[in-house]
TISE-832221 format. One line per field, with one value per atom (N, C-alpha, C): atom name; residue in three letters; x, y, z; chain; residue number from 0. Coordinates in pm, 1 decimal. Example, Ala and Ser with C-alpha at 12.3 -4.5 7.8 and 13.67 -1.06 7.14 Angstrom:
# TISE-832221
site <- N, CA, C, N, CA, C
code <- ALA, ALA, ALA, SER, SER, SER
x <- 1319.0, 1230.0, 1320.0, 1285.0, 1367.0, 1290.0
y <- -569.0, -450.0, -330.0, -225.0, -106.0, 3.0
z <- 780.0, 780.0, 780.0, 708.0, 714.0, 787.0
unit <- A, A, A, A, A, A
pos <- 0, 0, 0, 1, 1, 1
# end
This chain:
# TISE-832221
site <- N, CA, C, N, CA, C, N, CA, C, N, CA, C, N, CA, C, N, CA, C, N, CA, C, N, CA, C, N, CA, C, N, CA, C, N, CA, C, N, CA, C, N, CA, C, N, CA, C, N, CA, C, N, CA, C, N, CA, C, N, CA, C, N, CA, C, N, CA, C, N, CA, C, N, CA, C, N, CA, C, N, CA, C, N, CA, C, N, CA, C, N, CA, C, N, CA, C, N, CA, C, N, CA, C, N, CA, C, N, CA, C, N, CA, C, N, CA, C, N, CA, C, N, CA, C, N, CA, C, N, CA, C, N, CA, C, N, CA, C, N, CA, C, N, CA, C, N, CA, C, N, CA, C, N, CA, C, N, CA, C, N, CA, C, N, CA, C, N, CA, C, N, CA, C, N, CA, C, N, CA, C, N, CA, C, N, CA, C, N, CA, C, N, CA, C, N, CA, C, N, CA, C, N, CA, C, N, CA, C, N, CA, C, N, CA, C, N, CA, C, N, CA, C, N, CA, C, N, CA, C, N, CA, C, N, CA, C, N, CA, C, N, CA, C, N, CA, C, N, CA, C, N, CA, C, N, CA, C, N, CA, C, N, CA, C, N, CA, C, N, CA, C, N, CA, C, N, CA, C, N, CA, C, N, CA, C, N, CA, C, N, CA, C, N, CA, C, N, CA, C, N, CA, C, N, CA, C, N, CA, C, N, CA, C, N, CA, C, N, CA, C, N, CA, C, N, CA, C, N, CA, C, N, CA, C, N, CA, C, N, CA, C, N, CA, C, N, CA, C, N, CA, C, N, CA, C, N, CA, C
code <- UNK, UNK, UNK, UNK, UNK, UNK, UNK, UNK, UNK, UNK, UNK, UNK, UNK, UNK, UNK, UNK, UNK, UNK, UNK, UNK, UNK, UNK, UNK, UNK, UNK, UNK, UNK, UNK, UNK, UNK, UNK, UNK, UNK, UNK, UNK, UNK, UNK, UNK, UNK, UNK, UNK, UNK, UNK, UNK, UNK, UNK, UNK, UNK, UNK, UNK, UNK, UNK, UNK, UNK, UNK, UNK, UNK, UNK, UNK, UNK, UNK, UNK, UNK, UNK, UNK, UNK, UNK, UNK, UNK, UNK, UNK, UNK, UNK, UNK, UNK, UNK, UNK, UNK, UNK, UNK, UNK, UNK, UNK, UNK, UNK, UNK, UNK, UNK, UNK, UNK, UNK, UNK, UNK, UNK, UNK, UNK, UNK, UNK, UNK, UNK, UNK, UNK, UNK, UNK, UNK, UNK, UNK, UNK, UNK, UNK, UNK, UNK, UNK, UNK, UNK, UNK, UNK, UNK, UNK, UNK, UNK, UNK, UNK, UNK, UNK, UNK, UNK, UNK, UNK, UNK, UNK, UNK, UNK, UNK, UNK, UNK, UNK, UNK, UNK, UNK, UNK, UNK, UNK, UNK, UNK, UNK, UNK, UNK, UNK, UNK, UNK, UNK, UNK, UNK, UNK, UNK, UNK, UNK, UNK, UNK, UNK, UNK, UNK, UNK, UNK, UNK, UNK, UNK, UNK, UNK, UNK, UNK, UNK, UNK, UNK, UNK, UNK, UNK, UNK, UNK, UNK, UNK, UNK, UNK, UNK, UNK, UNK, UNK, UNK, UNK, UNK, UNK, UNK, UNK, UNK, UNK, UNK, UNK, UNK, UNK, UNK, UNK, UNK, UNK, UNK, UNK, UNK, UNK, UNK, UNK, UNK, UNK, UNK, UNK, UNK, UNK, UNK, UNK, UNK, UNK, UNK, UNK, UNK, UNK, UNK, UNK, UNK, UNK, UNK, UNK, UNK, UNK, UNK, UNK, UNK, UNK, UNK, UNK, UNK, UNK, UNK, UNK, UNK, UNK, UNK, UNK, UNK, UNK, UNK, UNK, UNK, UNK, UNK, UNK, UNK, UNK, UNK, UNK, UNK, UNK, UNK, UNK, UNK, UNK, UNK, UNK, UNK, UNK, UNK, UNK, UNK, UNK, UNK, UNK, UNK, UNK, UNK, UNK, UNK, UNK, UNK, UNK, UNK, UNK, UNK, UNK, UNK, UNK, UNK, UNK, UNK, UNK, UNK, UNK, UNK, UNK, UNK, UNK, UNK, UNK, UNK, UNK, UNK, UNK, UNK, UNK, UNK, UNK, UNK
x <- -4853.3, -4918.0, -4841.7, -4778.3, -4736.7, -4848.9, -4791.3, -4912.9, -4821.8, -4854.0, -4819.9, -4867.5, -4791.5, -4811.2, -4858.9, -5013.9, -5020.0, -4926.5, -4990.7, -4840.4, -4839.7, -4924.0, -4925.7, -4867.7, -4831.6, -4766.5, -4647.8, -4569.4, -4412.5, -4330.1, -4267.0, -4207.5, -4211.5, -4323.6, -4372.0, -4504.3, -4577.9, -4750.7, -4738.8, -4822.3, -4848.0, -4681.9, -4650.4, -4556.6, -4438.8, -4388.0, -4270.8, -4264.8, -4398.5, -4466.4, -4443.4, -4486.5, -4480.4, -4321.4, -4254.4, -4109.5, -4029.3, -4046.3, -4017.7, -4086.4, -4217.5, -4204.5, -4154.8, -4142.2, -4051.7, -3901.1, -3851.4, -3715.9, -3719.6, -3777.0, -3823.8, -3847.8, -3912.8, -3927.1, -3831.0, -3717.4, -3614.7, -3496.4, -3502.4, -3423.0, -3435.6, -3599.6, -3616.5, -3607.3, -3585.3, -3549.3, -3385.4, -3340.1, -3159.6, -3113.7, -3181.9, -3167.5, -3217.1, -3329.3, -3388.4, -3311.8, -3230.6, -3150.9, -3016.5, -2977.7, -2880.1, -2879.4, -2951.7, -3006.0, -2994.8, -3085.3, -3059.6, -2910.5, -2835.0, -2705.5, -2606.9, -2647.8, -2568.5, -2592.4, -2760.5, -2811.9, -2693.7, -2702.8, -2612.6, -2473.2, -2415.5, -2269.5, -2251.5, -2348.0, -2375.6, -2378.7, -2463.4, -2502.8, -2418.8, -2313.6, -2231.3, -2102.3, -2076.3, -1958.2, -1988.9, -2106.8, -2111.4, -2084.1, -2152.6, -2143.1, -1939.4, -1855.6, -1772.4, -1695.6, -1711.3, -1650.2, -1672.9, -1834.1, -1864.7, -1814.0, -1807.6, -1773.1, -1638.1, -1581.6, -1476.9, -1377.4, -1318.8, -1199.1, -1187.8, -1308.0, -1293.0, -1286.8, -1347.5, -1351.6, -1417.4, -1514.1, -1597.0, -1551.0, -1396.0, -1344.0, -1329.6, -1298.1, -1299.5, -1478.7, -1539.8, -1651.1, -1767.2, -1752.6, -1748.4, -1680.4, -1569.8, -1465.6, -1546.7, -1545.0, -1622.9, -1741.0, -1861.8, -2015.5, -1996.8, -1889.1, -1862.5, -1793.1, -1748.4, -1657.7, -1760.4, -1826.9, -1919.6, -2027.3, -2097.9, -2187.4, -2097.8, -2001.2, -1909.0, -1893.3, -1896.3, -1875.7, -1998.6, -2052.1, -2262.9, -2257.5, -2246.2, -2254.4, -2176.3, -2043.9, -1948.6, -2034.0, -2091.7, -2113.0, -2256.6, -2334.5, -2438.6, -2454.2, -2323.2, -2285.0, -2228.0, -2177.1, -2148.7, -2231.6, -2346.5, -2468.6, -2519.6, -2518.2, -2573.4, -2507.8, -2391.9, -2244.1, -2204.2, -2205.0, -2088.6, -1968.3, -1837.3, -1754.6, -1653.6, -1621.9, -1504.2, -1555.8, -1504.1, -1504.1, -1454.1, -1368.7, -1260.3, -1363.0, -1502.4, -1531.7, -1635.4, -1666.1, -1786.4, -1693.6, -1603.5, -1435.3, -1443.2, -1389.1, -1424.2, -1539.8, -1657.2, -1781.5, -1814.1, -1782.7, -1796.3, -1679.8, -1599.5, -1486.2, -1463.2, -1416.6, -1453.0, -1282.5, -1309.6, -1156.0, -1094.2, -908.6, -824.9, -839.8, -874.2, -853.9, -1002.9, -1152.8, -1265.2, -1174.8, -1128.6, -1055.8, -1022.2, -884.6, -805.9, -884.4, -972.8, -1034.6, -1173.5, -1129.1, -1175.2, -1052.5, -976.5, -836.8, -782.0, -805.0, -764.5, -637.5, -475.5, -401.1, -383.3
y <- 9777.8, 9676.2, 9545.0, 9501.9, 9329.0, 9226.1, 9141.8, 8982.0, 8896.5, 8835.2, 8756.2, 8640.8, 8514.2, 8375.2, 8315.0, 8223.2, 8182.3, 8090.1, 8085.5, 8029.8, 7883.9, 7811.0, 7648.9, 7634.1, 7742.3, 7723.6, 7755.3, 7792.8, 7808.3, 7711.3, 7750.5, 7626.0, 7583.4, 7638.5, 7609.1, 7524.5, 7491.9, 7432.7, 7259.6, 7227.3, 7037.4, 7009.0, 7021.6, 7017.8, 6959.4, 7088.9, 7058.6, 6950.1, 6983.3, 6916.9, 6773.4, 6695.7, 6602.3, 6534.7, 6655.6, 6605.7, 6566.9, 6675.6, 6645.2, 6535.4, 6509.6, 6348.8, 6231.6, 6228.1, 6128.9, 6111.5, 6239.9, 6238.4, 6186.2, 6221.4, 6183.6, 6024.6, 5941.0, 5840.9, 5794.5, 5827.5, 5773.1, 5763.6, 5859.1, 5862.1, 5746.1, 5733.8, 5663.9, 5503.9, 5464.1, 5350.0, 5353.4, 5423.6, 5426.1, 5373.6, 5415.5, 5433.6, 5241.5, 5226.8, 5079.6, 5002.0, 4996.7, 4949.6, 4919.2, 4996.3, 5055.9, 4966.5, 4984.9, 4862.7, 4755.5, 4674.9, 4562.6, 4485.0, 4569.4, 4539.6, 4544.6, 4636.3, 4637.0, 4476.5, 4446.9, 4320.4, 4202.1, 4186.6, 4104.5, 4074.5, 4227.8, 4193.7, 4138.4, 4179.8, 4100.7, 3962.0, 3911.7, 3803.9, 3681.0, 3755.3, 3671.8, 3712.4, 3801.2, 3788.2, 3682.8, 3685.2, 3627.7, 3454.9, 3406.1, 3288.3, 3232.1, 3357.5, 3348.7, 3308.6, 3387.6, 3386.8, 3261.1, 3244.1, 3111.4, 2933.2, 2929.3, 2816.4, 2815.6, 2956.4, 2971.0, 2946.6, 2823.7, 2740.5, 2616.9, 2558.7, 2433.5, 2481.1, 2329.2, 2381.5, 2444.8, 2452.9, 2621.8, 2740.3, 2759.3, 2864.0, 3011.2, 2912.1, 2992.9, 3040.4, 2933.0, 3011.6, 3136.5, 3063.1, 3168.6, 3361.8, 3285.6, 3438.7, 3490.4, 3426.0, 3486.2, 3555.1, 3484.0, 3495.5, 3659.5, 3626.2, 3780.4, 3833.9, 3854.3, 3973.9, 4008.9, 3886.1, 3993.6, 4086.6, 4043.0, 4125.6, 4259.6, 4274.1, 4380.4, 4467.7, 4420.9, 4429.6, 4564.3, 4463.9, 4560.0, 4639.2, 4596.8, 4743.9, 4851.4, 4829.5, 4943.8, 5044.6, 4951.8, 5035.3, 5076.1, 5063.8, 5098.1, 5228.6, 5230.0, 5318.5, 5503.8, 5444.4, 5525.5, 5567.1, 5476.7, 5538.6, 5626.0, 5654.3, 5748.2, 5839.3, 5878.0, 5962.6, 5924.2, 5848.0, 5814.2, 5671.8, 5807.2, 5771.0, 5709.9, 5731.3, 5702.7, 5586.6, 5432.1, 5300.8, 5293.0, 5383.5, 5333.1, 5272.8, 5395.7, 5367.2, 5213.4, 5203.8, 5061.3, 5013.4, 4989.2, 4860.7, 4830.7, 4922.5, 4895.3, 4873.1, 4949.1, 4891.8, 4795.9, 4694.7, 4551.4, 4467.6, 4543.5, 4480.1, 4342.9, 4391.5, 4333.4, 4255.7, 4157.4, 4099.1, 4121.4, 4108.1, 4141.4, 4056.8, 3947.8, 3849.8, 3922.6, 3946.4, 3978.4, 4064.8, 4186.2, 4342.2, 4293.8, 4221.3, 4139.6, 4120.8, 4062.5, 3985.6, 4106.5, 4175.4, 4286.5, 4403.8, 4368.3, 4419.8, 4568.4, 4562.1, 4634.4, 4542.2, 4624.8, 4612.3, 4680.0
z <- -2668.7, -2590.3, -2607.2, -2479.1, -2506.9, -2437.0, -2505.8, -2475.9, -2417.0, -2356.3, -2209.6, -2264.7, -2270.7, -2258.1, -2152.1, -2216.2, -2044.5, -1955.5, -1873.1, -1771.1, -1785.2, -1830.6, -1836.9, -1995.2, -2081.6, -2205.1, -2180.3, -2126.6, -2019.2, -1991.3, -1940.6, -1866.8, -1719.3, -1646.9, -1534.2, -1573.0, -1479.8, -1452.9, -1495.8, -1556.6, -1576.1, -1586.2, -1687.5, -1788.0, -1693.2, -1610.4, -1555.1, -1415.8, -1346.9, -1236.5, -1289.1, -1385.9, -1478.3, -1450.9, -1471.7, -1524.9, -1366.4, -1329.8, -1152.4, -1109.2, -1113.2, -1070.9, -1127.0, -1250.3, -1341.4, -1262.1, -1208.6, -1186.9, -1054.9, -987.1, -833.6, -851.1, -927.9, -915.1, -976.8, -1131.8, -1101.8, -996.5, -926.0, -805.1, -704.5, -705.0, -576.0, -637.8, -801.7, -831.0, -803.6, -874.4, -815.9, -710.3, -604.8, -500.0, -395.7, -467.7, -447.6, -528.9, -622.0, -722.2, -627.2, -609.9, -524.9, -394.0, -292.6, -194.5, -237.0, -319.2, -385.9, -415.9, -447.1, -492.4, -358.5, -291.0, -132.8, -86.8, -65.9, 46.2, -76.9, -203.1, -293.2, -286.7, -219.1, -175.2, -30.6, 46.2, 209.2, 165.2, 105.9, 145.9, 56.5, -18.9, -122.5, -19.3, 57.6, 109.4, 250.4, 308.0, 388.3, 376.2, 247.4, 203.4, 210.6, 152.8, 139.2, 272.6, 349.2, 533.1, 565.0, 562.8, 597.3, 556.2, 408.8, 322.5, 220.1, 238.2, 151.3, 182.2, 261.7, 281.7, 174.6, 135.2, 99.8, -74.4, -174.7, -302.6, -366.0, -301.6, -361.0, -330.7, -288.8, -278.1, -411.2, -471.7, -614.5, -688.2, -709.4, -693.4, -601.6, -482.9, -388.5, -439.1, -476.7, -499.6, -612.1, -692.3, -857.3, -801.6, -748.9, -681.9, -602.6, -519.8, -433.6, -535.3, -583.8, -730.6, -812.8, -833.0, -944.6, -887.7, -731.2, -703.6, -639.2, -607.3, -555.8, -694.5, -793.9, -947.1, -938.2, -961.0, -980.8, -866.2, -729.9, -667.3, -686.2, -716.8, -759.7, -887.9, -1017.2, -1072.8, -1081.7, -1009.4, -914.0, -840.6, -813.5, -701.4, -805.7, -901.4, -967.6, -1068.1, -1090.4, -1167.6, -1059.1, -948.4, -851.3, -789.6, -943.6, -849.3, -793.0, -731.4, -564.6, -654.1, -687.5, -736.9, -660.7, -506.1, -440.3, -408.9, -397.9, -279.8, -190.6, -147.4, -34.6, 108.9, 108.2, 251.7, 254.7, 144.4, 118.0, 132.3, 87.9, 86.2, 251.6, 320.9, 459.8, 543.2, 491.8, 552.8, 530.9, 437.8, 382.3, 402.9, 457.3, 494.0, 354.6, 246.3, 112.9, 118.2, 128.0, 121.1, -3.0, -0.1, -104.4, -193.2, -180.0, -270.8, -373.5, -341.0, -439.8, -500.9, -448.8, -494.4, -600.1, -565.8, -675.7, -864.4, -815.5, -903.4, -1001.0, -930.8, -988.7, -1035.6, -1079.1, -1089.0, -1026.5, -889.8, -795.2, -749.0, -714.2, -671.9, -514.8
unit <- A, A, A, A, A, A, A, A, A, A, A, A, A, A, A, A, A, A, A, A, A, A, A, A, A, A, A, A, A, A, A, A, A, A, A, A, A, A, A, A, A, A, A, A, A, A, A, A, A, A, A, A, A, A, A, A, A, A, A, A, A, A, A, A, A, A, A, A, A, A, A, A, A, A, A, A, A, A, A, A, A, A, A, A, A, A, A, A, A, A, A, A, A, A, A, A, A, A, A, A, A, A, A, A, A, A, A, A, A, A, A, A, A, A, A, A, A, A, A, A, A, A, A, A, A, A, A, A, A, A, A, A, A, A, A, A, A, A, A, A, A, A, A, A, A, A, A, A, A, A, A, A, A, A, A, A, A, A, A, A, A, A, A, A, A, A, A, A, A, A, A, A, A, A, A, A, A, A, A, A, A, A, A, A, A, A, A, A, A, A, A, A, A, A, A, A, A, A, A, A, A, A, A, A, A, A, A, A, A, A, A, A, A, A, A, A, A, A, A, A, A, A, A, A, A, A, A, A, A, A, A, A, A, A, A, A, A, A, A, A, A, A, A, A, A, A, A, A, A, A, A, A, A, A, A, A, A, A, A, A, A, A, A, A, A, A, A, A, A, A, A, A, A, A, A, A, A, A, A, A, A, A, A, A, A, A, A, A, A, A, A, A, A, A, A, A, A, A, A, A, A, A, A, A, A, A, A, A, A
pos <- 0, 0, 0, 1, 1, 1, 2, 2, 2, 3, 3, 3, 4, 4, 4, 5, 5, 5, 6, 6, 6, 7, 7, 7, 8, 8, 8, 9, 9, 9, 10, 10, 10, 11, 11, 11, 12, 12, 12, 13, 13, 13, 14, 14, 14, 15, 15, 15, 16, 16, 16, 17, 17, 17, 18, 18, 18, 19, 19, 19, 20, 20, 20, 21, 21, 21, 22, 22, 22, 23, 23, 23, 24, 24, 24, 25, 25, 25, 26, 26, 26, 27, 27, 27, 28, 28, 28, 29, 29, 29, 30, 30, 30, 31, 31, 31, 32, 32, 32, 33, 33, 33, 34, 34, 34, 35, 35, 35, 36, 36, 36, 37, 37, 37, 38, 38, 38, 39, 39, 39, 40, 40, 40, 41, 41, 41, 42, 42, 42, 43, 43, 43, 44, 44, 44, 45, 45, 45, 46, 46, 46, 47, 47, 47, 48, 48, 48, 49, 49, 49, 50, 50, 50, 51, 51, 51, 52, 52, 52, 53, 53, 53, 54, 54, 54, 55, 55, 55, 56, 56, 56, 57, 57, 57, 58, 58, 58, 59, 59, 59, 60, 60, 60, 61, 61, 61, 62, 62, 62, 63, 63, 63, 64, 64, 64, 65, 65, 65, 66, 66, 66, 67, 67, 67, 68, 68, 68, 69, 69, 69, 70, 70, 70, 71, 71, 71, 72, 72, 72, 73, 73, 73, 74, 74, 74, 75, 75, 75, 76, 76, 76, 77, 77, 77, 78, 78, 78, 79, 79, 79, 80, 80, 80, 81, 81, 81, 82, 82, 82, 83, 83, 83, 84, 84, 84, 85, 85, 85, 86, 86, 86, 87, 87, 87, 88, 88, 88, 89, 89, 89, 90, 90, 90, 91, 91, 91, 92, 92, 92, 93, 93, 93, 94, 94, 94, 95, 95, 95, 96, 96, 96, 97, 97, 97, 98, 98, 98, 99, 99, 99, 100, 100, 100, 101, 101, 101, 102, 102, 102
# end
């Protein structure tokens, strides 16, 4: 005669249900994390286009480098290892790249 474990002492029932939503809701922070850091490089490159002739040029540059900074590694806390295509969808000028020591 064998004895059978019940099924909520397993690794199915509360337990795992539990764990799958934990993961599910870290995803969906990643992911809102992730956003956050996109609208940060918009709105620091935009500043840049706009005012970055005069002497806030250099700050400007820093302001856009560092949030290009955080989304890069943003991006790679969520796997997504390649930049080439954000580089162009942000049309991220050479000079931020630069300053993030991209040649």
């Amino acid at each position: 005669m064998s004895v059978r474990m019940p099924s909520n002492f397993g690794r199915g029932g509360a337990q795992e249900t539990a764990l799958d939503l934990l993961g599910h809701e870290i995803l969906a922070e990643k992911a809102a994390a992730l956003g956050r850091a996109g609208q940060r490089v918009e709105e620091t490159l935009t500043k840049l286009r706009k005012n970055g002739e005069g002497g806030d040029r250099n700050r400007l540059l820093k302001e856009a480098a560092e949030a290009v900074h955080g989304y890069f590694i943003q991006r790679e806390l969520c796997g997504l290892r390649k930049h080439d295509a954000v580089i162009r969808e942000y049309n991220i000028p050479r000079a931020v790249l630069v300053r993030l020591g991209a040649s």
